[in-house]
Backbone bond lengths (Angstrom), bond angles and torsions (degrees), N, CA, C in turn:
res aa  C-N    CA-C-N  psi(-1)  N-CA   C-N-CA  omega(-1)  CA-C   N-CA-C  phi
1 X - - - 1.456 - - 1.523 111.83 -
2 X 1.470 106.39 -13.56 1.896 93.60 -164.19 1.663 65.98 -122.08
3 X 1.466 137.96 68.79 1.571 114.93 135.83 1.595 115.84 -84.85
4 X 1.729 104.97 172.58 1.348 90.86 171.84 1.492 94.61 -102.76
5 X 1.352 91.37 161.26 2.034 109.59 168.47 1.403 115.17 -130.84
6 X 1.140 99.47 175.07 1.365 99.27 -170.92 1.689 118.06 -98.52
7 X 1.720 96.02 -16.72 1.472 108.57 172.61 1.920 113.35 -170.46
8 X 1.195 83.02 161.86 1.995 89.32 -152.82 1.487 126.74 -44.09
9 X 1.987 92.18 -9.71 1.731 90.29 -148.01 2.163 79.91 -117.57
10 X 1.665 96.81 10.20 1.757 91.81 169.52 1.305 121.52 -79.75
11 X 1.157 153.37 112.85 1.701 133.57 162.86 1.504 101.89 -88.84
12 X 1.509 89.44 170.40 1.650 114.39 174.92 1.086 113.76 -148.19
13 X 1.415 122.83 139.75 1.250 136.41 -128.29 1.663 104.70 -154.45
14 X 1.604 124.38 116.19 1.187 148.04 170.62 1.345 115.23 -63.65
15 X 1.204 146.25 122.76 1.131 154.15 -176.91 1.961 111.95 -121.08
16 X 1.189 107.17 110.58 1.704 120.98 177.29 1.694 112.01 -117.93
17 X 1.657 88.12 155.64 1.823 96.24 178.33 1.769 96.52 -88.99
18 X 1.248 133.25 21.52 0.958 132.97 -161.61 1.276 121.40 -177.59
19 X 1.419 140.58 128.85 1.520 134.83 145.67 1.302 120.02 -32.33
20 X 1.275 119.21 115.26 1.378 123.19 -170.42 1.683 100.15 -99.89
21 X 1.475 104.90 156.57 1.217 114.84 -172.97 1.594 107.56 -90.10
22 X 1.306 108.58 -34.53 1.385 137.53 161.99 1.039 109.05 -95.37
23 X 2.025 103.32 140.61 1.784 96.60 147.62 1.400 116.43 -100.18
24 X 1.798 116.34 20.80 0.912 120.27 171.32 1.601 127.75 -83.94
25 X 1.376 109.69 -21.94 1.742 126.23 145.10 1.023 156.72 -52.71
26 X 1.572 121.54 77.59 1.202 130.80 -149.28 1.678 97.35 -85.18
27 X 0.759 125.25 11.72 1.807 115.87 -176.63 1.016 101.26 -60.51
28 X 1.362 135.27 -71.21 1.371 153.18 -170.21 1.581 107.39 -42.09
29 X 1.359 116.33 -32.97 1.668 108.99 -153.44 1.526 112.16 -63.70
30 X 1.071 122.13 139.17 1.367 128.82 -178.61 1.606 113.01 -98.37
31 X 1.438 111.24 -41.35 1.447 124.64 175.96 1.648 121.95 163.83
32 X 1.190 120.71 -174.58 1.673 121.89 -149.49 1.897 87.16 -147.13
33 X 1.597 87.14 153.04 1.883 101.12 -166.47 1.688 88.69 -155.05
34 X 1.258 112.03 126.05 1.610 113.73 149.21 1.723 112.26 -86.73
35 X 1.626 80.30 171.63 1.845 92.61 -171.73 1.767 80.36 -118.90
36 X 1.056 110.36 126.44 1.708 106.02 168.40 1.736 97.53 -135.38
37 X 1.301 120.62 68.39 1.466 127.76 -138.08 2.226 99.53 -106.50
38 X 0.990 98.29 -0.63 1.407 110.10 176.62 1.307 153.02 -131.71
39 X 1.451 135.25 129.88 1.351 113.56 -154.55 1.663 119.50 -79.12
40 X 1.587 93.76 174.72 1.495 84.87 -174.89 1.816 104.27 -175.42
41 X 1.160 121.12 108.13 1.486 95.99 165.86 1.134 140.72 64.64
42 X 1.314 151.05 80.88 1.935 122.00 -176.39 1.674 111.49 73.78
43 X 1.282 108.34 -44.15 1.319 101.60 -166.40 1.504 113.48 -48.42
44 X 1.623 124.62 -174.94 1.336 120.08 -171.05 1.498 86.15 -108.19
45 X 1.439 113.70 135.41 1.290 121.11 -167.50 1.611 125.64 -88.79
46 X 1.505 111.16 3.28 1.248 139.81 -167.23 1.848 103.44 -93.54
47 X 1.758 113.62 -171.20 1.316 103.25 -160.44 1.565 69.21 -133.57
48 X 1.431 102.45 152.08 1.768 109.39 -173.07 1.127 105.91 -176.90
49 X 1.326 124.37 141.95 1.396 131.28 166.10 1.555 120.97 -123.25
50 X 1.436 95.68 107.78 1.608 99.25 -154.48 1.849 132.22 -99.33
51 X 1.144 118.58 104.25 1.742 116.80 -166.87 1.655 103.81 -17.42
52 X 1.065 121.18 154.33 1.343 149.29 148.20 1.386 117.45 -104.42
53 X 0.856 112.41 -71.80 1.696 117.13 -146.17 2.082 86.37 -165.71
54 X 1.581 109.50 127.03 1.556 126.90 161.04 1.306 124.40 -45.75
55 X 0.475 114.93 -179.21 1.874 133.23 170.97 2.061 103.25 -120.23
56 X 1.177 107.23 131.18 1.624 88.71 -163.34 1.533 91.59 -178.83
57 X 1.722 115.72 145.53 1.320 102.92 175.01 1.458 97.64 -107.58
58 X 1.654 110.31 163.94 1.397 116.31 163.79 1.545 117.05 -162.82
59 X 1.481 78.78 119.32 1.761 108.38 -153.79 1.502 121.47 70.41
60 X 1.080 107.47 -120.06 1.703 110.95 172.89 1.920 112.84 -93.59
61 X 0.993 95.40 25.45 1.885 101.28 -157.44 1.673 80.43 -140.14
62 X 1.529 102.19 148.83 0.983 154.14 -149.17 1.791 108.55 -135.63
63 X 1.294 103.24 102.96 1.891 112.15 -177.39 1.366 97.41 -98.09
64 X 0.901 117.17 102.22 1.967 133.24 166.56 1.966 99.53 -57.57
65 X 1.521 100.26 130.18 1.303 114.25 174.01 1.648 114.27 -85.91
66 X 1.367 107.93 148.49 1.080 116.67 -168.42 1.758 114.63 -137.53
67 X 1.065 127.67 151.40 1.744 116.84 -161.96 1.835 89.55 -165.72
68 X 1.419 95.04 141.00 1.622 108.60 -177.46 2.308 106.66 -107.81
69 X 1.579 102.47 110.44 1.739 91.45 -160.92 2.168 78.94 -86.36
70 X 1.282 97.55 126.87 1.872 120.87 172.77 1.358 94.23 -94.28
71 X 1.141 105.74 103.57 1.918 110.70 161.70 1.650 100.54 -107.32
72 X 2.022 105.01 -161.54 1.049 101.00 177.20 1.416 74.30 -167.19
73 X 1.081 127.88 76.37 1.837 130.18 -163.95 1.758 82.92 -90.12
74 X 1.746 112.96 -173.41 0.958 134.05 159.60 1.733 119.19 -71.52
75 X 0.930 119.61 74.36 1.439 119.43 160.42 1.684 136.56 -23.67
76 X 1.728 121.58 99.37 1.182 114.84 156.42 1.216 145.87 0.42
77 X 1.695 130.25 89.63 1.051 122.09 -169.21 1.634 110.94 -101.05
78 X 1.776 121.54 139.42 1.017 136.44 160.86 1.529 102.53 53.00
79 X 1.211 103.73 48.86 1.565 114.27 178.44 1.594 125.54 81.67
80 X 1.692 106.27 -19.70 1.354 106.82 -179.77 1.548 126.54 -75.78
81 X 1.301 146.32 113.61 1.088 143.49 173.01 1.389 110.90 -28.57
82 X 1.674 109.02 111.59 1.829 135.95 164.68 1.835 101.59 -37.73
83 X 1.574 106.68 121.81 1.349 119.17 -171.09 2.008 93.97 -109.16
84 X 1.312 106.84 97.76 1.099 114.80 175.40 1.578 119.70 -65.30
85 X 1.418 115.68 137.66 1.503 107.24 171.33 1.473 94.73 -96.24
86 X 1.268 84.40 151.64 1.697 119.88 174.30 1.511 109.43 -14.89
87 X 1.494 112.61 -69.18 1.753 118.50 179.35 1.430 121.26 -45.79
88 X 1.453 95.76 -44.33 2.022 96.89 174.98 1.122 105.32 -56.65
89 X 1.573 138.64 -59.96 1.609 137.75 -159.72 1.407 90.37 -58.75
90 X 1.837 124.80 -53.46 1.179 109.82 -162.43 2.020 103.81 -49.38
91 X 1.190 107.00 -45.53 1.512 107.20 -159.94 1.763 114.82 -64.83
92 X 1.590 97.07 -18.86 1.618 105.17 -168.65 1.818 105.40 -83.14
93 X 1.791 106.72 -11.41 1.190 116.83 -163.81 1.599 83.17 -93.48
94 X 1.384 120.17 -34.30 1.479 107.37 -171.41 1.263 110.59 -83.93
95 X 1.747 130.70 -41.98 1.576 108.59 168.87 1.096 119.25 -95.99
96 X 1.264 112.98 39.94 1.763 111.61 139.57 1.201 113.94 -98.37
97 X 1.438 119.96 -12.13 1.307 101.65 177.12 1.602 130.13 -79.96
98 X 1.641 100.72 -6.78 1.428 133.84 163.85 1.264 107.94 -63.04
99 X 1.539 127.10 -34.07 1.677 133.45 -146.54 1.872 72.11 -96.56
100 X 1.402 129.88 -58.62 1.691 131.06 -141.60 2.045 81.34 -78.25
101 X 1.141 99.40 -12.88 1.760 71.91 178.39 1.411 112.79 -118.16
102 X 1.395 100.42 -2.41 1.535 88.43 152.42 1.143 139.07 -86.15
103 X 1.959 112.18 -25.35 1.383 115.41 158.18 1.103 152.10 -36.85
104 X 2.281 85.55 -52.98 1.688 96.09 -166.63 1.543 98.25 -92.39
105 X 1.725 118.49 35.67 1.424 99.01 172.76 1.393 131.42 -83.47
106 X 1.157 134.11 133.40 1.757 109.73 -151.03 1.934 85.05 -121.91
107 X 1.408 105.23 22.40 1.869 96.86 -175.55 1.554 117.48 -49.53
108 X 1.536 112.19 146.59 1.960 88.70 -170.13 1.684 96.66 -93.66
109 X 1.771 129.75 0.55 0.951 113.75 -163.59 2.162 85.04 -120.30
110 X 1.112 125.00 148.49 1.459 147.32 -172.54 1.790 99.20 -84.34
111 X 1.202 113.66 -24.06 1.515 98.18 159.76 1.380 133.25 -92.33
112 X 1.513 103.06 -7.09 1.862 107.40 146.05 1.215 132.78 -107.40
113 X 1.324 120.55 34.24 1.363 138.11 156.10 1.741 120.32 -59.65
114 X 0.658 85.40 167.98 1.545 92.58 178.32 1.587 102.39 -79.45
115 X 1.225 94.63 140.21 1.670 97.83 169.09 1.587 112.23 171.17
116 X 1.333 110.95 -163.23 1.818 106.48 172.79 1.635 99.82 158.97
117 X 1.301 113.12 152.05 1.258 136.41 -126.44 1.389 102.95 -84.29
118 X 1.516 113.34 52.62 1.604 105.68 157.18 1.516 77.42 -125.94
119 X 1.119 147.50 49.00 1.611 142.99 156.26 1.119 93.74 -104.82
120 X 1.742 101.71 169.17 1.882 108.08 174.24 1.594 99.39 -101.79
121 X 1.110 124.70 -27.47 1.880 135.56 177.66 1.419 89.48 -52.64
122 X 1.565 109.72 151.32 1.583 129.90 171.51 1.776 75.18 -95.95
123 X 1.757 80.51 161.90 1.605 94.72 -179.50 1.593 143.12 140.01
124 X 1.303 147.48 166.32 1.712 102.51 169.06 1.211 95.98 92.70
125 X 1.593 103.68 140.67 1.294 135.78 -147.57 2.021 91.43 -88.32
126 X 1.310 108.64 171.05 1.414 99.21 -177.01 1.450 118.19 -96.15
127 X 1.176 106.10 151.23 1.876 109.11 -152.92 1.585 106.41 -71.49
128 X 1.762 120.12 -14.83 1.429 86.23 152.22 1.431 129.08 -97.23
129 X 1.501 125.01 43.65 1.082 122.69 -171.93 1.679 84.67 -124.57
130 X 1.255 124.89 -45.85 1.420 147.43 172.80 2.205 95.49 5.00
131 X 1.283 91.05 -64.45 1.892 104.89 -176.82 1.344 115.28 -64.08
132 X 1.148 102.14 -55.01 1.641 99.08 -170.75 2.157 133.82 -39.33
133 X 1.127 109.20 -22.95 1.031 117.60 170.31 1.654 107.59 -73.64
134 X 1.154 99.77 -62.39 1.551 101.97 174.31 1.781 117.75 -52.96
135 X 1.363 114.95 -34.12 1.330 116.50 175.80 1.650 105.55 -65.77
136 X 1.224 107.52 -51.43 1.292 117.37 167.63 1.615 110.17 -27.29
137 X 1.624 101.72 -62.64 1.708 79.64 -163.32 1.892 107.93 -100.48
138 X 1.193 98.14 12.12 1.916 96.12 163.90 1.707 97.52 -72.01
139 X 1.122 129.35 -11.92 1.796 110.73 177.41 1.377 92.20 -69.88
140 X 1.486 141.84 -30.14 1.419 101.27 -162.26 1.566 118.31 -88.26
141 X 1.444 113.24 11.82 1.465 124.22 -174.80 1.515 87.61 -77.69
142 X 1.570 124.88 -50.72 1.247 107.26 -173.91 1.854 112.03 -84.36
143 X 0.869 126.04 68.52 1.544 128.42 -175.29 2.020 98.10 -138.60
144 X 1.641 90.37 118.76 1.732 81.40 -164.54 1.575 101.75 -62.69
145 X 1.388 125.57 -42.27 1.345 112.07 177.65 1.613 134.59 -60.84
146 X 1.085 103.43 -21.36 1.798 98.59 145.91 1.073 131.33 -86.20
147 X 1.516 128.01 -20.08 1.440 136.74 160.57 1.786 112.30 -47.58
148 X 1.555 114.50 -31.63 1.241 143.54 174.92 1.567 113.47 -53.37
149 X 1.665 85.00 -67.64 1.719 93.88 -173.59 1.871 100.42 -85.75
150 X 0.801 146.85 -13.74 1.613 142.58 167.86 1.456 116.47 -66.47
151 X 1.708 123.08 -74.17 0.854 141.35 -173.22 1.867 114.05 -45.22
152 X 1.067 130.71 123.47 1.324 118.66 163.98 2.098 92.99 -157.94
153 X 1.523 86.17 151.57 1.511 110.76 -166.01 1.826 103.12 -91.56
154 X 1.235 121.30 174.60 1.086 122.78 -164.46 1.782 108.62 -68.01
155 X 1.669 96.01 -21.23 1.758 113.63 -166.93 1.694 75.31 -80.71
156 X 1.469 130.21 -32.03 1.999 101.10 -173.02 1.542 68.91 109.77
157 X 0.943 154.50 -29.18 1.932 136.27 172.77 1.319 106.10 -49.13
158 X 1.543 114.59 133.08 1.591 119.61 134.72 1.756 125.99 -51.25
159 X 1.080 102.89 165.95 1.572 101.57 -173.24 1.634 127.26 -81.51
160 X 1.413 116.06 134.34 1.618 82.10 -162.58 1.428 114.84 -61.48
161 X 1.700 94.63 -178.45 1.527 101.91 -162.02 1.661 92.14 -78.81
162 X 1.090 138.38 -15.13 1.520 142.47 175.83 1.483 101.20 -47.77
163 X 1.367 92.94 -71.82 1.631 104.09 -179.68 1.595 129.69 -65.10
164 X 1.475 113.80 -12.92 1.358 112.36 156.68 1.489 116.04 -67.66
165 X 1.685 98.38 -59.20 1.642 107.47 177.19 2.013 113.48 -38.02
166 X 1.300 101.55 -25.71 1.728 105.58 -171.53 1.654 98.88 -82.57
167 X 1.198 112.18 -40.81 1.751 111.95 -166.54 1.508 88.83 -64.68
168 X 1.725 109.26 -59.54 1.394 93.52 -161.37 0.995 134.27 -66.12
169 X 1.583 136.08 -3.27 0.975 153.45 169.73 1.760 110.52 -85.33
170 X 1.097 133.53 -47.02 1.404 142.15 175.05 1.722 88.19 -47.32
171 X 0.991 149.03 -36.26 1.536 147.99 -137.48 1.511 103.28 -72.51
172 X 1.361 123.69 -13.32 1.359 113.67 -169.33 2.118 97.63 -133.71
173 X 1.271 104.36 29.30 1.044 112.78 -167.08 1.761 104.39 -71.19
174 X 1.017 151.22 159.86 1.705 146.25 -153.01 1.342 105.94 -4.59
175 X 1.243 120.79 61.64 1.474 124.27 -173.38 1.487 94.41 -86.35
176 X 1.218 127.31 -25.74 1.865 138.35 -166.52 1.432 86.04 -82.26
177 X 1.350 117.17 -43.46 1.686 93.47 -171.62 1.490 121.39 -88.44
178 X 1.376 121.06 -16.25 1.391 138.80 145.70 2.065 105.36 -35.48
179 X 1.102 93.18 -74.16 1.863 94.37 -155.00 1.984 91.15 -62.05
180 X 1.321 127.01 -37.22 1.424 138.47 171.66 1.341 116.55 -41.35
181 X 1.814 101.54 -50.76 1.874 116.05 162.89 1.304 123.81 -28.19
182 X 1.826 87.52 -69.30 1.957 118.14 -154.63 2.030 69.84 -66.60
183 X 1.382 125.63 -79.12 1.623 119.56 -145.34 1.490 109.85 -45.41
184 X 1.482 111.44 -23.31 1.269 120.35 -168.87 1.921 96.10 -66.38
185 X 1.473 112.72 -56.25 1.566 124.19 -151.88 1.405 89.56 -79.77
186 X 1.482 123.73 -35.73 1.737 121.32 156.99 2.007 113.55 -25.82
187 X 1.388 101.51 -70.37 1.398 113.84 -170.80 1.406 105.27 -58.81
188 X 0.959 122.22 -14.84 1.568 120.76 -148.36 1.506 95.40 -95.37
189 X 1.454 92.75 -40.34 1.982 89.81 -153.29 1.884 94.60 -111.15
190 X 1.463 108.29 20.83 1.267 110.48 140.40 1.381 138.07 -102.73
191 X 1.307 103.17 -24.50 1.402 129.61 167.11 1.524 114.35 -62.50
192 X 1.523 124.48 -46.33 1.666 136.12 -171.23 1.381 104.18 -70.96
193 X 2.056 111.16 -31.89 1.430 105.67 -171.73 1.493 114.00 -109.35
194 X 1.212 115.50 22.35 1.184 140.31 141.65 1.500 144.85 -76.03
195 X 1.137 111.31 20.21 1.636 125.11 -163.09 1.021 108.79 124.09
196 X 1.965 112.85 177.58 1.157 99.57 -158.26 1.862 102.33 -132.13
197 X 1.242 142.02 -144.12 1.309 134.45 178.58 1.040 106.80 -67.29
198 X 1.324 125.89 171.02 1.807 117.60 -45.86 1.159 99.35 -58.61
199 X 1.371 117.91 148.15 1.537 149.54 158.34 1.620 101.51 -87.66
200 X 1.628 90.28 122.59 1.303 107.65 -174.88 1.800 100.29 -96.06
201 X 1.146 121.28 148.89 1.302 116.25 -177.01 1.883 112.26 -176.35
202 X 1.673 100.47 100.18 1.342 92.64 178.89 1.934 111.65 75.11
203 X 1.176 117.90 9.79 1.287 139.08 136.63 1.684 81.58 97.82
204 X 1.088 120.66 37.25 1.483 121.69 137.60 1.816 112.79 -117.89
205 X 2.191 95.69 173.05 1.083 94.60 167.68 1.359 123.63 -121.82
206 X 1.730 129.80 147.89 1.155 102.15 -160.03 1.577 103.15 -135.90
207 X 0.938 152.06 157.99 1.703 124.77 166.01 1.486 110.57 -94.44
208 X 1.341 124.21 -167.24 1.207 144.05 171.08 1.703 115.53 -8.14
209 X 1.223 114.10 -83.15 1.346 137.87 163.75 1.805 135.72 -45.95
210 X 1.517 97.66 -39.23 1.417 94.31 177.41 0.982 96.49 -96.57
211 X 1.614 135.29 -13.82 1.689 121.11 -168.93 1.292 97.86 -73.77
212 X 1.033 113.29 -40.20 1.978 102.15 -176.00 1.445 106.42 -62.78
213 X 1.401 119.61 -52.51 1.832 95.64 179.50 1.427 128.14 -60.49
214 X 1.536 104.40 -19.50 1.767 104.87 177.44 1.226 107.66 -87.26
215 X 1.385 123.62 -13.57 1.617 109.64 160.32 1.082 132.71 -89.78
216 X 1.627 121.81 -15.82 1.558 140.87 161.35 1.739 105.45 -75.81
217 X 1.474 116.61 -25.77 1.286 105.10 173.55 1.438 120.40 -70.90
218 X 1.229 108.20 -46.56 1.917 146.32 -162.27 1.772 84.13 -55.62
219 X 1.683 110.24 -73.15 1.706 134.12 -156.74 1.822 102.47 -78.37
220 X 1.259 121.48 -25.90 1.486 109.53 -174.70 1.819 105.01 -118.84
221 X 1.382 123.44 -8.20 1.192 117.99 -179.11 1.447 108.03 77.64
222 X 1.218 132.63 -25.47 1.430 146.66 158.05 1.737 140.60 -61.68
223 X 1.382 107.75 61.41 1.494 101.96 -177.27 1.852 116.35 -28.18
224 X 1.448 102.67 136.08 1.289 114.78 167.48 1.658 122.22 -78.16
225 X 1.402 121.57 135.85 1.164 142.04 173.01 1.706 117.36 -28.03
226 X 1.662 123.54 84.69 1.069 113.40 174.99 1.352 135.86 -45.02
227 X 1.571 105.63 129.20 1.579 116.72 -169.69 1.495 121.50 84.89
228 X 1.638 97.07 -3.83 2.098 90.23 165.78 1.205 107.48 -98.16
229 X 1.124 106.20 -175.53 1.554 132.17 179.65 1.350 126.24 -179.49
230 X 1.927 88.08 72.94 1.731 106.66 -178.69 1.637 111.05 -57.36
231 X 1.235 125.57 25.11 1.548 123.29 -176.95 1.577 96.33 -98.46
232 X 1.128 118.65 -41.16 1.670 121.63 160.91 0.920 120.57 9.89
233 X 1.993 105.24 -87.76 0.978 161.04 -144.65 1.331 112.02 -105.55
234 X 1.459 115.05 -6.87 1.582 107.02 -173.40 1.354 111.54 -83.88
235 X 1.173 123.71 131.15 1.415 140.48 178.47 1.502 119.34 -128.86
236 X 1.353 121.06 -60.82 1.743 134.25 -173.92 1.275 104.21 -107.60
């Protein structure tokens, strides 16, 4: 209750292997997570879960890790409790699952802590492993019995079971053109760092720009959007 924040609508939140009898007992603590779950102003408008402080021993003592989860959910209006659509919970289920692995990290050395490369510390698990925890816990958004206990309507109802049965089923909806995408942006950005223009491909030549649509065309059956070039922009 007496942390500091950086603004009114942040909490911070204690994490134990145990119900403490005290909250004056730090034995137990495992680690600390803010909620910075809303937009506002300046803020960074993206969804992120961002290092604090490692997991790391020093000396006989033990430095508890700490990580701030940056959302930008739908915000509470005029007192009424924020009615999330479906995609936010999915996303709040995925960077928390960033927050549960940065907590429960108990590493004794700070370069196997949890972390990833918007920190200035070397360190942190490897970036294709980086997701998987979090993928891990977006399955339970699709699990109808937590869809059960989460969901409630403005009357305080859960959702009907119609409409669970519909989400959970929608869940794998262009999933072929999804995994077709990622294999496509696979080929691509092995192919670009492999030599240099023209890119030969399929016994044409193409440079920079058209090779990505003839390999997103070729691998997803889906022509790409004339005049973009989401390769730009690709980052996550």
């Amino acid at each position: 209750e007496d942390s500091d924040v950086w603004h009114i609508d942040v909490e911070c939140y204690v994490v134990r292997s145990k119900k403490s009898a005290s909250t004056s007992d730090s034995s137990d603590i495992l680690g600390y997570f803010y909620l910075d779950l809303f937009p506002r102003p300046g803020k960074y408008s993206h969804q992120c879960v961002y290092p604090l402080r490692p997991s790391y021993h020093c000396g006989d003592s033990r430095v508890r890790p700490a990580c701030a989860n940056i959302g930008n959910l739908t915000p509470n209006k005029e007192g009424k409790p924020s009615m999330l659509p479906f995609s936010q919970v999915v996303t709040f289920f995925h960077e928390f699952g960033h927050v549960m692995h940065c907590v429960l990290t108990k590493s004794k050395h700070s370069i196997q802590a949890w972390a990833w490369s918007a920190v200035p510390w070397p360190g942190g698990v490897e970036q294709d492993f980086l997701e998987v925890p979090s993928m891990m816990l977006e399955n339970f958004v699709w699990q109808p019995e937590i869809l059960r206990r989460l969901s409630k309507s403005k009357e305080g109802f859960p959702l009907p079971e119609a409409t669970i049965d519909a989400l959970c089923r929608s869940r794998f909806v262009m999933d072929s053109y999804s995994t077709t995408k990622y294999l496509s942006m696979s080929l691509y950005d092995i192919k670009v760092h492999s030599g240099s223009e023209p890119f030969l491909y399929k016994g044409n030549e193409y440079d920079a720009v058209s090779l990505y649509d003839a390999m997103v065309t070729n691998n997803t059956g889906v022509a790409s959007i004339p005049g973009a070039f989401p390769v730009a922009s690709w980052f996550h």
